[in-house]
C-alpha positions in Angstrom: -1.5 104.7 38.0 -4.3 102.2 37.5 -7.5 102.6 38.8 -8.3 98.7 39.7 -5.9 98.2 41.6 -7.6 100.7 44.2 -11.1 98.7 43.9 -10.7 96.3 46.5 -9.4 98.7 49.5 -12.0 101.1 48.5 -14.1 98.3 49.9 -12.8 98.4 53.1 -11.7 101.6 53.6 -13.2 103.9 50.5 -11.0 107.2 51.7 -8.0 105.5 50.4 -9.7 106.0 47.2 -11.2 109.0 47.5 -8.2 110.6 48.3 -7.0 110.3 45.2 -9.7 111.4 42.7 -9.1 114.7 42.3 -12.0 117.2 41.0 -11.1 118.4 37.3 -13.0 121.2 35.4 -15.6 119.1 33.1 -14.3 118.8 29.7 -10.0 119.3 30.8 -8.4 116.3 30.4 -4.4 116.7 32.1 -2.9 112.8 30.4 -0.7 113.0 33.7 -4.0 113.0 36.4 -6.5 109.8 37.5 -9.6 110.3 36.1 -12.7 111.6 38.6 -15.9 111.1 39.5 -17.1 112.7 36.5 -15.7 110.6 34.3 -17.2 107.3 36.1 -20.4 108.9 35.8 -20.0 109.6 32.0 -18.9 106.4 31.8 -22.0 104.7 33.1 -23.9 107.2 31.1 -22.3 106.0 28.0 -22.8 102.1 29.2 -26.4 102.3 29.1 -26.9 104.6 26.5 -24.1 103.7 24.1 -24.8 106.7 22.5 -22.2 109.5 22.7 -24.6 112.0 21.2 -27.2 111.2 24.0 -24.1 111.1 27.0 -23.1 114.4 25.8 -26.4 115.7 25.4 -26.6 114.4 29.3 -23.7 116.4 30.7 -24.3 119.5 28.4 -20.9 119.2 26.8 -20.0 118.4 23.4 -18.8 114.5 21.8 -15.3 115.1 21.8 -15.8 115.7 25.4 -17.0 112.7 26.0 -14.7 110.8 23.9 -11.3 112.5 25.4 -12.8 111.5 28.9 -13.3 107.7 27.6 -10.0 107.7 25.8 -8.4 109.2 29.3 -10.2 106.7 31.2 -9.0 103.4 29.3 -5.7 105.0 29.2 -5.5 105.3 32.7 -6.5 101.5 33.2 -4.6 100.4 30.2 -7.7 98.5 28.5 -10.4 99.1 25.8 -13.4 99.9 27.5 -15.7 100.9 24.1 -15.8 99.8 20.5 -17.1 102.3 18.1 -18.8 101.0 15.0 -21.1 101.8 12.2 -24.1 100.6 14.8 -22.7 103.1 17.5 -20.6 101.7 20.1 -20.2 98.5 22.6 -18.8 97.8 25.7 -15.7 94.9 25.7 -15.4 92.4 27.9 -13.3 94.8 30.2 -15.5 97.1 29.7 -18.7 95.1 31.1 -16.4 94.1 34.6 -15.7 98.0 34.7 -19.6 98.9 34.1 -19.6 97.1 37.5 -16.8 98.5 39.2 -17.6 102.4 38.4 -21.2 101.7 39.7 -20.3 100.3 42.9 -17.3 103.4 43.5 -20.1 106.0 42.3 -22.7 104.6 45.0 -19.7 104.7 47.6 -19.0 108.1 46.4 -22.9 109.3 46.9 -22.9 107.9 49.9 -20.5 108.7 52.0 -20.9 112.0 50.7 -24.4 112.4 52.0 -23.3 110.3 55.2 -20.5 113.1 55.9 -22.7 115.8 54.9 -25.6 115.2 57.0 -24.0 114.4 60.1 -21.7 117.5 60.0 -25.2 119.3 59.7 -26.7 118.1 62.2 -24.3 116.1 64.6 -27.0 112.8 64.4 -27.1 109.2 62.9 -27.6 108.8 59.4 -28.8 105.4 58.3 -28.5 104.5 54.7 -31.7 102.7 53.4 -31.8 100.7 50.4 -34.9 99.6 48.9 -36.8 98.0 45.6 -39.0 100.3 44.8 -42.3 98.5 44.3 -41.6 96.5 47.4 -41.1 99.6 49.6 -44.3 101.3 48.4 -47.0 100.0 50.7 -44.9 101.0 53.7 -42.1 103.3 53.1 -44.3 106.5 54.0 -45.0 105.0 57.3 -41.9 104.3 58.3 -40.6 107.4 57.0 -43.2 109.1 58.8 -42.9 106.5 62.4 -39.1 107.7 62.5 -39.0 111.5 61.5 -41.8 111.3 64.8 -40.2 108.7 67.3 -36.7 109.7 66.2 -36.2 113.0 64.8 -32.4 112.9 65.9 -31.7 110.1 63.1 -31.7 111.6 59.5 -32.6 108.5 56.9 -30.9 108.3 53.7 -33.4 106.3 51.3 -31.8 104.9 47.6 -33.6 103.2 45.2 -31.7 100.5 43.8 -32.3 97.0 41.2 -32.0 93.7 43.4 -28.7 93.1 42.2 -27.7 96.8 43.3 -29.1 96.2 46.7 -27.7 92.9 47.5 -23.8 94.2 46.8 -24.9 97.5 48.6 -25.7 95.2 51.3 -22.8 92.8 51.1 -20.4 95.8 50.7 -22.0 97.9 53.7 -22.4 100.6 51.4 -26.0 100.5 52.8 -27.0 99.6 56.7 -30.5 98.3 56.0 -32.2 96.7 52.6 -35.8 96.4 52.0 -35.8 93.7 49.8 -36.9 90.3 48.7 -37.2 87.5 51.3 -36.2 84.2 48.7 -32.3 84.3 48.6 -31.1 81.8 51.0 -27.2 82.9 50.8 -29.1 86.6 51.8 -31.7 85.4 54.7 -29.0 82.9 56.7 -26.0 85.7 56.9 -28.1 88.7 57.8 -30.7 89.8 60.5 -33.8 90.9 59.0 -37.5 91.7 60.0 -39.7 90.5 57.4 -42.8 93.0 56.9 -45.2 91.7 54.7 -46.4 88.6 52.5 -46.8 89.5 49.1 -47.2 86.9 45.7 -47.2 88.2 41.7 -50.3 88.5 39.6 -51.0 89.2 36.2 -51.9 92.2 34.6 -52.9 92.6 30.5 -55.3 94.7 28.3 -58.8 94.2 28.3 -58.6 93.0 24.7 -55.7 90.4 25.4 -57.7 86.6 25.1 -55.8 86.1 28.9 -58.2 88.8 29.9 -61.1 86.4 30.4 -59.7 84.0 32.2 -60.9 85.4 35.4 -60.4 81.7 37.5 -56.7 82.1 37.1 -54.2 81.2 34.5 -51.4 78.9 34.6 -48.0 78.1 32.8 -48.5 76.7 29.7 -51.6 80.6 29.4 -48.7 82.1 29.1 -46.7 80.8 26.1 -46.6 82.9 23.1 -47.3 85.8 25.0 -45.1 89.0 25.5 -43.6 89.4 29.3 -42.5 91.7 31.0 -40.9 90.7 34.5 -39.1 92.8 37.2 -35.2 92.7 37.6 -36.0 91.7 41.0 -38.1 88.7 40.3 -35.4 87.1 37.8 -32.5 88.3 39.6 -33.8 86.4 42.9 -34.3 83.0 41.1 -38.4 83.2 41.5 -38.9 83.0 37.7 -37.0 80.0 36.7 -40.1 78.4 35.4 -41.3 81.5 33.2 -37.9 82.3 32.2 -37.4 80.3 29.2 -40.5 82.5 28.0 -38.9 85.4 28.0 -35.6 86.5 25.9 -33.3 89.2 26.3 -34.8 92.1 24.8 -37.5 92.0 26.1 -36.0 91.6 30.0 -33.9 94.6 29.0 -36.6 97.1 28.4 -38.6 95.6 31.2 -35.8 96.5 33.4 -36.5 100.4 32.9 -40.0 100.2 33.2 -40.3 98.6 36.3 -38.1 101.6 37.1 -41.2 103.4 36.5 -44.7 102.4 37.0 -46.2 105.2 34.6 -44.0 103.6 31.6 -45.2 100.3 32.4 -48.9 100.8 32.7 -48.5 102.7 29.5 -46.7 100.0 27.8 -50.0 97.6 28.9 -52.5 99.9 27.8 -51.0 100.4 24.3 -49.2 97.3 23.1 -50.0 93.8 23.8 -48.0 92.6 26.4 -48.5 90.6 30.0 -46.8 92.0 33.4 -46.1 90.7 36.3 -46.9 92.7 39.1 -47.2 92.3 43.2 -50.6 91.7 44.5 -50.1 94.7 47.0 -49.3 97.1 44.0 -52.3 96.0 42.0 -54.9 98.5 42.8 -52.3 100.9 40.4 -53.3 98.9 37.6 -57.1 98.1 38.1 -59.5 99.7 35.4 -58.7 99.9 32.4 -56.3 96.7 32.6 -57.1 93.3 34.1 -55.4 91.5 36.8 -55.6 87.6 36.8 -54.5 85.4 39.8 -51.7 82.5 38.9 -52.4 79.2 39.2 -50.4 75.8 39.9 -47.6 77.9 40.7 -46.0 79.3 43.5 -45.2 83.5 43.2 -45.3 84.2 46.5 -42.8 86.0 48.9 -41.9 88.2 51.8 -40.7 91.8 51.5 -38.4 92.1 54.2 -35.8 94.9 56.2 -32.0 93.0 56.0 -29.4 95.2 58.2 -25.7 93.9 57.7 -23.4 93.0 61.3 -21.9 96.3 62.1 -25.6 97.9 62.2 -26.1 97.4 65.8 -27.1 99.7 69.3 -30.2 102.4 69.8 -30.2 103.2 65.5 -30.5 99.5 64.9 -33.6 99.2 67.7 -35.0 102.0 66.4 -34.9 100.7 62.8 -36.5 98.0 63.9 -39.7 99.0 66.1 -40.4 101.1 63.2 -40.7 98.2 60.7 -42.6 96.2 63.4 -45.2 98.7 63.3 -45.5 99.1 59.6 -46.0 94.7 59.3 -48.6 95.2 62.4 -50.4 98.3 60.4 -50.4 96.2 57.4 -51.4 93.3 58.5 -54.6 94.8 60.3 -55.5 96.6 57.0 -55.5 92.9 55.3 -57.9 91.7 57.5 -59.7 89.6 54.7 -56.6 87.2 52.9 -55.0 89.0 49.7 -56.3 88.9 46.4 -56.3 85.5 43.9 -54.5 83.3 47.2 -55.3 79.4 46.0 -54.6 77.5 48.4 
């Protein structure tokens, strides 16, 4: 039985799905059985890695593991999924559309896993926050802190997710709020949302990069030749159609992990000679050793913002939302001089 023909229901009503994803001992295969959860995850593993030795390495089991999970898998949806070659392996063109597919069921999975779990633990609401992770920072504890205090009956179930993640979470209710990027019109016209703070990109290089001395600000054409790095967020959202021709493939790739993680990026800065793009209100992270530069004749500003989808509605919603009121009042009386490098 194919497993894509159960994607679309899952949508609706993901028990359907679950129901028949049955839990196997890792590293049984029975030809005869859909594949599990397991599998997916390996899968995705694989995907990103495209290393079997590393995806084994991963899920402490050995390559032929692996590879009798993938065969089982692309038997089961009767397509190649990988292509093995001297280089290692790639995904196929049904194997990228799958990528996809097993990411959104695994997040479905997790989720209304931790959604069952925690109200069978405690009987109260769980609401499932998604959130980019550097546009969450300068609030996330406050809020986390406003509603484990106002509301201590509501239990908060916080994922990290790329902008991409968090806008089919959102369109998929597989999340009830997103804290996310204000600047997708299709996003801001079909959802309620409370926007929280105002927030534009700087630059940030190494001391000994020539940028570095252009403290008045550097514009477009500064930043030819040079190596960027820019979020997932930023590109996926449409902001960086101007720089985007600056940057190729590679190069947005890697940046995509180290976004992930701030420590990997400000050690990428202070060893190699690259320029980042960063949000004014995570600067201070980066002042020191590095310099941050204001932008120029360009406009990189934009509003982080709470989105909750329709169904998200009654005291949970309310409550939601006074808390993210407080935390754009809070911050907006600790900016009480304008941000950093604004030109007007």
């Amino acid at each position: 039985m194919g497993l894509l023909r159960y994607v679309a229901p899952f949508r609706q009503a993901p028990f359907l799905f679950l129901a028949i994803m049955r839990p196997q001992m890792r590293g049984r295969t029975n030809p005869g059985d859909v594949m599990n959860f397991e599998y997916l995850d390996e899968f995705v593993h694989l995907a990103r890695s495209l290393s079997f030795r590393r995806t084994a390495e991963h899920f402490f089991v050995s390559r032929s593991v692996i590879s009798r999970h993938m065969a089982a898998l692309e038997e089961s949806l009767g397509a190649l999924l990988l292509v093995r070659n001297t280089h290692g392996v790639e995904l196929t063109d049904a194997g990228e559309v799958f990528l996809q597919e097993a990411q959104s069921l695994l997040r479905g999975w997790n989720l209304a896993r931790e959604r069952v779990r925690a109200v069978s633990s405690t009987g109260g609401e769980l609401v499932r926050i998604g959130y980019l992770r550097n546009g969450a920072r300068p609030f996330l504890v406050r809020f986390v802190n406003s509603m484990a205090k106002e509301h201590p009956n509501i239990r908060l179930s916080l994922l990290c997710m790329k902008y991409g993640e968090l806008r089919q979470a959102l369109e998929e209710h597989n999340v009830d709020v997103a804290i996310g990027i204000n600047v997708d019109s299709s996003i801001s016209s079909n959802y309620r949302s409370t926007p929280i703070y105002h927030d534009q990109f700087v630059i940030v290089c190494n001391r000994e990069n020539p940028l570095a001395s252009m403290t008045d600000g550097i514009t477009l054409d500064d930043l030819r030749d040079q190596k960027l790095l820019i979020p997932d967020s930023y590109l996926s959202s449409g902001l960086a159609e101007q720089v985007r021709p600056f940057v190729d493939d590679e190069i947005v790739a890697e940046a995509e992990e180290l976004y992930m993680d701030m420590d990997l990026l400000y050690l990428k800065l202070r060893t190699e000679d690259c320029v980042a793009f960063i949000s004014n209100m995570n600067a201070t992270m980066f002042e020191g050793p590095l310099t941050i530069l204001p932008i120029r004749d360009m406009n990189f500003g934009f509003v982080i913002s709470a989105f909750y989808h329709d169904e998200f509605t009654g005291d949970v919603y309310e409550a939601c939302h006074r808390a993210f009121e407080d935390c754009r009042h809070a911050l907006a009386d600790e900016a009480s001089v304008p941000l950093r490098w604004v030109h007007e």
